[in-house]
N, C-alpha and C positions, 0 to 999 in steps of 0.2 A: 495603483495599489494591487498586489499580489494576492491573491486568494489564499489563504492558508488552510488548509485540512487537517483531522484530526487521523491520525492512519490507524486509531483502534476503532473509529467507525467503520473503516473498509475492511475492517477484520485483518491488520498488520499488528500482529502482535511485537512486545519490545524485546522478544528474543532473536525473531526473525530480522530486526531491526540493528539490534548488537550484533548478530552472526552475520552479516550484510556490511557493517561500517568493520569489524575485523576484516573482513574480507579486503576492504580495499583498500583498508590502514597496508595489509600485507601486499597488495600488487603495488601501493606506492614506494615500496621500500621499506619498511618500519621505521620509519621516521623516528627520531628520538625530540620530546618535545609536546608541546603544544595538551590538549586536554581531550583531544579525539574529536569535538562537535563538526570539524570539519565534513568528517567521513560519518558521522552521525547523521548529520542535516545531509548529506548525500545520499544514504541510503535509505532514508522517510521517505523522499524526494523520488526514488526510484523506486520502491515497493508501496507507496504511493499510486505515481503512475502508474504501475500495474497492475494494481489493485481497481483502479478507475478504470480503466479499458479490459478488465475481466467482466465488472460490473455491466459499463455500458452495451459491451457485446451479449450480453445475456438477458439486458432491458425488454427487449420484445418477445421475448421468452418468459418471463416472468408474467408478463402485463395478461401474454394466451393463458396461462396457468392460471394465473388469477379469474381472469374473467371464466374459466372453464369451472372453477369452485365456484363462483358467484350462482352460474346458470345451474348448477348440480346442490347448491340450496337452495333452489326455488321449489 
């Protein structure tokens, strides 16, 4: 089973989302047809991903920050 995400939790707004499946509706050709979810679901899917590995790279940076507030309201 596939994990599904929600990409306005990772902060992927549905602009950045539309402007991303344009994008690749255009390098495929402009296809005449079909209803876009292709290049939709492709582009969640990738600004997704990068949205996760923005986060995760910034995980233990967060965690010192936090605990650096915790100790400064003591």
């Amino acid at each position: 089973m596939t994990k599904i995400y929600d990409p306005c939790q990772l902060g992927v707004s549905e602009d950045a989302i539309a402007q991303r499946a344009y994008e690749l509706w255009c390098e495929r050709g402009c296809p005449d047809g079909g209803d876009g979810r292709q290049d939709w679901d492709a582009a969640v899917a990738e600004l997704t991903a990068a949205a996760q590995q923005a986060t995760s790279r910034r995980g233990p940076l967060l965690r010192l920050f936090s605990r650096l507030r915790q100790r400064a309201a003591m």
